[in-house]
Structures are given as structure tokens and as C-alpha cells.
C-alpha positions, 0 to 999 in steps of 0.5 A: 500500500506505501507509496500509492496514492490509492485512497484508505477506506472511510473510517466508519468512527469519522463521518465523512464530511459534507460537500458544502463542509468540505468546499468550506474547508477548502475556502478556508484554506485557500484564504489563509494561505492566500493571506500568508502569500500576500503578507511575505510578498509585502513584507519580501518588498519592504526588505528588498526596498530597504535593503536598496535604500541602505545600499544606495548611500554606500555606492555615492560614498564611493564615488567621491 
């Protein structure tokens, strides 16, 4: 079975969740992860753009 990508039985202890309950799950996570992908691009930007900031002086410096 390792290594399959064959899906387990349902578990009969678990009641398999609802298709509206599973959509909901699902638009969840996109959000989330949608939100936390929007954040480190931000936050990448800001790091980026003082990074530049902080080298620029150092190149002017240089030239004189």
C-alpha cells in the first residue's frame, strides 16, 4: 500500500464530511494561505526596498 496514492477506506468512527463542509474547508484554506502569500510578498518588498535604500548611500560614498 506505501507509496500509492490509492485512497484508505472511510473510517466508519469519522463521518465523512459534507460537500458544502468540505468546499468550506477548502475556502478556508485557500484564504489563509492566500493571506500568508500576500503578507511575505509585502513584507519580501519592504526588505528588498530597504535593503536598496541602505545600499544606495554606500555606492555615492564611493564615488567621491
Amino acid at each position: 500500500m506505501k507509496g500509492t496514492n490509492q485512497r484508505l477506506p472511510a473510517d466508519p468512527a469519522r463521518p465523512s464530511l459534507s460537500d458544502a463542509a468540505l468546499r468550506a474547508r477548502r475556502r478556508y484554506q485557500r484564504d489563509y494561505y492566500q493571506k500568508n502569500r500576500e503578507k511575505r510578498a509585502s513584507w519580501n518588498r519592504a526588505y528588498w526596498e530597504r535593503k536598496a535604500t541602505q545600499a544606495a548611500p554606500d555606492t555615492e560614498r564611493e564615488e567621491d
